[in-house]
C-alpha positions in Angstrom: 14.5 -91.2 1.1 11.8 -90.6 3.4 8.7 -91.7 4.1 6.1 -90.2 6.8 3.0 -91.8 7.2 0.1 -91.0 8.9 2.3 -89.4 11.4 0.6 -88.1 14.9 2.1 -86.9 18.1 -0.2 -85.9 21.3 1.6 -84.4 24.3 0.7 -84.6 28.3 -2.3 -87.1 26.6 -4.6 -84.0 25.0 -1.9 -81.5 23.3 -2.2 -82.2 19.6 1.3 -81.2 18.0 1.0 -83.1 15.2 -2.1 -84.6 13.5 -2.5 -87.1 10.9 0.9 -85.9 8.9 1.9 -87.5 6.0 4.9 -86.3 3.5 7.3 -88.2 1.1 10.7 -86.7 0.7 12.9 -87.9 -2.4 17.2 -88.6 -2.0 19.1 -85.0 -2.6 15.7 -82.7 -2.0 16.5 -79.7 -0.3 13.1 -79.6 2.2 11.9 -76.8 4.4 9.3 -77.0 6.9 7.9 -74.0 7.5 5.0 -72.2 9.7 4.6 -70.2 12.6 5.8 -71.3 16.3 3.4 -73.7 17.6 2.5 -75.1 14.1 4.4 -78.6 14.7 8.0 -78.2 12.2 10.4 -79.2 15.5 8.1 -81.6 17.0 8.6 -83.3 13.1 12.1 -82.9 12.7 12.6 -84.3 16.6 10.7 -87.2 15.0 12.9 -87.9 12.0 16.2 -87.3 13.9 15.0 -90.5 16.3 14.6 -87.7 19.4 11.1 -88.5 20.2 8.6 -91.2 18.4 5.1 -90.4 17.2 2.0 -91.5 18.9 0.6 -93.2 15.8 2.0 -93.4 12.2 5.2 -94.7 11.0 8.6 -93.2 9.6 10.7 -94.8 7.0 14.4 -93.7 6.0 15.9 -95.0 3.0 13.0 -97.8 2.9 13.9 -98.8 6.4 11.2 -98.4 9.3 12.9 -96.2 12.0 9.8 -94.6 13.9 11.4 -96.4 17.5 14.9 -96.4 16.3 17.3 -94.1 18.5 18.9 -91.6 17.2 22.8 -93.1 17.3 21.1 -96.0 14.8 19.5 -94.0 11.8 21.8 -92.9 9.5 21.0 -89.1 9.8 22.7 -86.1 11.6 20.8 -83.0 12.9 22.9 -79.5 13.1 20.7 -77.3 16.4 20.3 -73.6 16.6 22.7 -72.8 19.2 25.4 -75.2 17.1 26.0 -77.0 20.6 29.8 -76.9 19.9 31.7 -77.6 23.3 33.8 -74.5 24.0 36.7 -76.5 25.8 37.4 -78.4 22.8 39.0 -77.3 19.6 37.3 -76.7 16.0 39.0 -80.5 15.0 37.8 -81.8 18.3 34.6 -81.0 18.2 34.2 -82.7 14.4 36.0 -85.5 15.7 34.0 -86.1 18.9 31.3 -88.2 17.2 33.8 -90.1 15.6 35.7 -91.3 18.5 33.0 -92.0 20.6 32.4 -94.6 17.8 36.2 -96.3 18.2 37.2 -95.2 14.9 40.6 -95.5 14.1 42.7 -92.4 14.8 43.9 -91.9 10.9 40.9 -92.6 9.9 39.6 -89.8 11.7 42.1 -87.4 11.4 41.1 -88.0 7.8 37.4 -87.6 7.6 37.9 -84.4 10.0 40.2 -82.9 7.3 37.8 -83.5 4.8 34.9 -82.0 6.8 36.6 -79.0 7.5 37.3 -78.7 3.7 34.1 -79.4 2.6 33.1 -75.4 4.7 36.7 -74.4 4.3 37.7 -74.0 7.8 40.8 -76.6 7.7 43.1 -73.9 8.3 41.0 -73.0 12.0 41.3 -76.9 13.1 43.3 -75.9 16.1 41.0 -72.7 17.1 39.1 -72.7 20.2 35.0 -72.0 19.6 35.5 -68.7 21.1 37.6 -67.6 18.9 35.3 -67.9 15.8 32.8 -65.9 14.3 29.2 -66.7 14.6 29.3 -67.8 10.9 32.2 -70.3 11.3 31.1 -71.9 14.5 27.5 -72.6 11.9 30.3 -74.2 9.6 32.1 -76.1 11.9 28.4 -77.4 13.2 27.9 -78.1 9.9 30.9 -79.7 9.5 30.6 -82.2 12.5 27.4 -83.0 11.4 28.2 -84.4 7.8 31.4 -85.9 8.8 30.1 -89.6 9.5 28.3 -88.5 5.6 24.5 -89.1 6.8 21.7 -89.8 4.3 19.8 -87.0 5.5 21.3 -83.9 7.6 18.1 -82.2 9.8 18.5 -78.1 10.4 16.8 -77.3 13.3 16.7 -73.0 12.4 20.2 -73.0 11.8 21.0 -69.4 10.6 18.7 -67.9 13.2 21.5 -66.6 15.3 23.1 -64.6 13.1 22.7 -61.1 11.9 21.0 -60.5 8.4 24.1 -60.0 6.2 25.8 -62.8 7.5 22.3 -65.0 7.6 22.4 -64.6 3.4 25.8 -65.5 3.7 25.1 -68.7 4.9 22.4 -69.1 2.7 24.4 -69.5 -0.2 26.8 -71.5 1.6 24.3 -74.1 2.7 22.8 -74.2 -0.8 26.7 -74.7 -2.1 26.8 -77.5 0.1 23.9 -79.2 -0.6 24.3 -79.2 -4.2 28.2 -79.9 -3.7 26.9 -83.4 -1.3 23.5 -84.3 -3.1 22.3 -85.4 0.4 18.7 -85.0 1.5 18.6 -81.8 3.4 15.8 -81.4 5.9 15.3 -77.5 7.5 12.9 -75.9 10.0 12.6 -72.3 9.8 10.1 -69.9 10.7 11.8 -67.3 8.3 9.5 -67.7 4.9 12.5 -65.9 2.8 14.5 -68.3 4.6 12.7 -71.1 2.6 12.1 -69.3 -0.3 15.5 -68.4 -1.2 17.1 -72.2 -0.5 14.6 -74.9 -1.1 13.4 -77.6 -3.5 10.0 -77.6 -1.7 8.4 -76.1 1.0 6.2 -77.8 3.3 3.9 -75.1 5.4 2.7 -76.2 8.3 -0.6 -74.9 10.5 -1.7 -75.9 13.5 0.0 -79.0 13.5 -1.3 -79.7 9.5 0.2 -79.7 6.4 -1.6 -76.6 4.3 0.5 -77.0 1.1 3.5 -78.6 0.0 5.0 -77.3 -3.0 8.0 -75.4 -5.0 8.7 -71.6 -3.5 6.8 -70.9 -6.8 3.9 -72.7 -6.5 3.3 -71.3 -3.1 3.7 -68.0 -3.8 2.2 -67.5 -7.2 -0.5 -70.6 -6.4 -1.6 -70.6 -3.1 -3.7 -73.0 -2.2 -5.7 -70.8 0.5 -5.9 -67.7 1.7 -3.8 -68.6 5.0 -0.8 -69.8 2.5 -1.2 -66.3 0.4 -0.7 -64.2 4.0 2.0 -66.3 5.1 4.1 -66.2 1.9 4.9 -63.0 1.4 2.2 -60.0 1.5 -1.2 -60.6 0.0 -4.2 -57.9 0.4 -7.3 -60.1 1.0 -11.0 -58.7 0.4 -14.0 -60.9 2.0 -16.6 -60.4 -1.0 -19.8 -62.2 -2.8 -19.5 -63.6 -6.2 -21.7 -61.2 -8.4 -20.9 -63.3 -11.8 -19.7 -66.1 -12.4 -18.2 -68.2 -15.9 -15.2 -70.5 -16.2 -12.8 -68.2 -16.7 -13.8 -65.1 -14.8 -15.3 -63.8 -11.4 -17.4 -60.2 -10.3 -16.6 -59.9 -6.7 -18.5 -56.8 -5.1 -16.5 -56.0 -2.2 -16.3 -53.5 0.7 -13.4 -51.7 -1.4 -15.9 -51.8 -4.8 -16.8 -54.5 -7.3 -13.6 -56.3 -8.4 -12.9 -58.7 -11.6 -10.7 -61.7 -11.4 -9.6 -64.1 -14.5 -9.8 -67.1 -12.2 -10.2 -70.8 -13.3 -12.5 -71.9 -10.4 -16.2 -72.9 -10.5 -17.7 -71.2 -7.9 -21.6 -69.8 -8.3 -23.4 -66.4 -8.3 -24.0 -65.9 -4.4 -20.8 -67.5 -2.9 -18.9 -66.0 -0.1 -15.2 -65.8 -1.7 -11.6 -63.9 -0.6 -10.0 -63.0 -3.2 -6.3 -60.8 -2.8 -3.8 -59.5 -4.8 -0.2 -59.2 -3.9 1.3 -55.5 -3.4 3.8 -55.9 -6.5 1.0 -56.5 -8.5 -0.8 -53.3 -8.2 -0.2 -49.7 -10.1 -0.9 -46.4 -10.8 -4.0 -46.9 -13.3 -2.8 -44.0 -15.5 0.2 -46.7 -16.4 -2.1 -49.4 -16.7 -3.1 -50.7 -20.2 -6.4 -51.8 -19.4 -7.9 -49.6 -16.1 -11.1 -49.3 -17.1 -12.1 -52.0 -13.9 -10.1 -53.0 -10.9 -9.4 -49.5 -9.7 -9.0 -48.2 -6.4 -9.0 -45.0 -5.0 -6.4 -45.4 -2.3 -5.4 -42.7 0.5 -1.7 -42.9 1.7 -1.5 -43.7 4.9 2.7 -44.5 5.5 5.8 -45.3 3.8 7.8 -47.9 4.6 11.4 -47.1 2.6 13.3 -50.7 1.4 15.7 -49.1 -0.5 14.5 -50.3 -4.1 10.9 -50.1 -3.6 8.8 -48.3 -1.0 6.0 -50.0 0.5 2.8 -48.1 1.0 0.0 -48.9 3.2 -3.2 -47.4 2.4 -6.9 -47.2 2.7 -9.5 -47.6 0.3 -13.2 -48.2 0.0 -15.7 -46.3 2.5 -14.3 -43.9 5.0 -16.5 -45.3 8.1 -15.4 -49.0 7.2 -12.0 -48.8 5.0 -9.6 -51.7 3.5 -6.0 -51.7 4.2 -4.0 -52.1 1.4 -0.2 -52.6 0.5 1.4 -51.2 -2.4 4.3 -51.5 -3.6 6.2 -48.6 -6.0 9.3 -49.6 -7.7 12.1 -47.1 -7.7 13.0 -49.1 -11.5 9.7 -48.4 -12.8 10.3 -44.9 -12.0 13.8 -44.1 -12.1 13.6 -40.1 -12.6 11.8 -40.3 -8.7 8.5 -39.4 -10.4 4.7 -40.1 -9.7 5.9 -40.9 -6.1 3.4 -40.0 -4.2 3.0 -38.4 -0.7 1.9 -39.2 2.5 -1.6 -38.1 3.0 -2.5 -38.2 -0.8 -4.9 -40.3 -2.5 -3.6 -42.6 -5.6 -5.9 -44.8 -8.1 -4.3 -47.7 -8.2 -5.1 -50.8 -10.7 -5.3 -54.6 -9.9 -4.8 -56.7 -12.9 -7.3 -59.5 -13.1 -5.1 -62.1 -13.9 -3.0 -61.3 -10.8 -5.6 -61.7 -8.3 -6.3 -64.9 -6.0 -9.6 -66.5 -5.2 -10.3 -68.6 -2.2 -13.7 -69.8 -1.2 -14.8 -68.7 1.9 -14.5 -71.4 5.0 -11.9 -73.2 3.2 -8.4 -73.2 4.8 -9.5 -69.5 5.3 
């Protein structure tokens, strides 16, 4: 469905906002572009909604070039953060407003606005002023104006990042119903990385005006390609070390928090400058651990951070003049009685499982 190739956008003649992007997007994907502010996800959505046009590259839609085609001539639809409903019109004025600025036929609209409204189950607020919605259905009725013309591809530009957090998983679900209800190509921004994890087909993360990975939300959080992907998806504890030994299936990393074993397939040699990290679910209390005998750190609670099912410790561990910080998790379902939950201010020995922890060579994607 879409094709970007080779894509690059300079600003003012030096600012580098995109560089050298390329990405294929199949018909029905669901599509998030993800990454920090700055890392270049709007400037590439502005791009495939026919906003703005690349400095080199090219952009096809459906097989079609459209990298200088306005925005009125490519068969996609963008719904924008702030909705951009007009408050002196009504809910079935606003879908329709599109649609009679293109002369269609007033049944045929009165139709296609019906159906919209359906589609998010609003028909029965057609007559409702903006004003008088929540901040949930004015994102419906956006969404609704947007897919009334039934584009190829509909372009989210963050659009649950108005809302509060028990309505934004609301809308989640509802956009997710949608898309699978449609089977239209869904392209989102967000900066909100359980935002993408929780809706799409693939994520694409974005740095510095890069792509770093593309990939399902399970290949990027349980495959991270580098260290930079692992911190951004999620929580990863990352130790700079030195490859002690080295065969195909295993690493010895000596590290400032103590010599560490991981079962990774990479061929890296004796001597090499590595990160390697483990994820804070991953680690526990080495008297519950099968095999403890390595990967064990001695680790002084420092806080507690309470999330209800789990609390999330941070703590220190390797020398005291130069110490680690480190994330643990402890799951309230492992532990259901309350016990072995530690205390501020005491010192646990926790166990990293070899086959849980991530190696990334030092200088690469860092």
């Amino acid at each position: 469905m879409i094709e970007i190739s080779n894509v690059t956008r300079v600003f003012s003649g030096s600012v580098l906002a995109l560089d050298n992007v390329s990405l294929t997007i199949a018909a029905g994907e669901f599509v998030t572009l993800l990454g920090p502010s700055g890392c270049g996800k709007t400037t590439l959505l502005r791009l495939l909604a026919g906003f703005d046009a690349p400095t080199k590259g090219s952009i096809l839609l459906a097989g079609a070039d459209v990298t200088n085609v306005p925005p009125y001539d490519r068969d996609v639809n963008m719904v924008f953060q702030d909705y951009a409903l007009f408050p002196h019109l009504s809910v079935g004025r606003n879908v329709a407003f599109g649609l009679e600025r293109l002369k269609w036929p007033k049944a045929r609209v009165a139709v296609a606005v019906r159906e919209a409204l359906d589609m998010v189950e609003l028909s029965d607020k057609i007559d409702r002023m903006p004003h008088e919605l929540s901040g949930g259905q004015r994102q419906r009725v956006a969404l609704a104006r947007a897919l009334v013309r039934g584009p190829k591809v509909l372009l989210l530009d963050e659009p649950l990042s108005a809302l509060d957090a028990g309505l934004r998983e609301a809308m989640q679900v509802e956009l997710k119903r949608l898309h699978q209800k449609l089977g239209i190509t869904f392209v989102m921004v967000t900066h909100d990385q359980t935002e993408a994890l929780a809706m799409s087909d693939r994520i694409v993360l974005m740095r510095n005006g890069r792509v770093e990975q593309v990939g399902s939300p399970d290949d990027l959080y349980n495959a991270p390609a580098s260290a930079y992907v692992a911190s951004f998806i999620g929580t990863t504890n990352l130790f700079d070390g030195t490859v002690a030994e080295s065969s195909p299936t295993a690493l010895v990393v000596d590290t400032a928090a103590g010599r560490l074993h991981c079962s990774a397939r990479v061929d890296i040699e004796r001597g090499a400058a590595v990160r390697i990290g483990v994820r804070p679910e991953h680690l526990r209390l080495a008297e519950q651990a099968g095999d403890a005998s390595r990967n064990t750190l001695s680790c002084r609670i420092e806080d507690a951070l309470f999330h209800g099912s789990l609390t999330r410790y941070r703590c220190a561990t390797g020398p005291e003049a130069r110490p680690e910080q480190l994330y643990w998790d402890w799951q309230k379902s492992a532990h259901p009685d309350g016990t072995n939950r530690p205390a501020k201010g005491s010192t646990v020995q926790l166990h990293a499982p070899p086959a849980d922890m991530f190696v990334f060579v030092q200088g690469a994607a860092a």
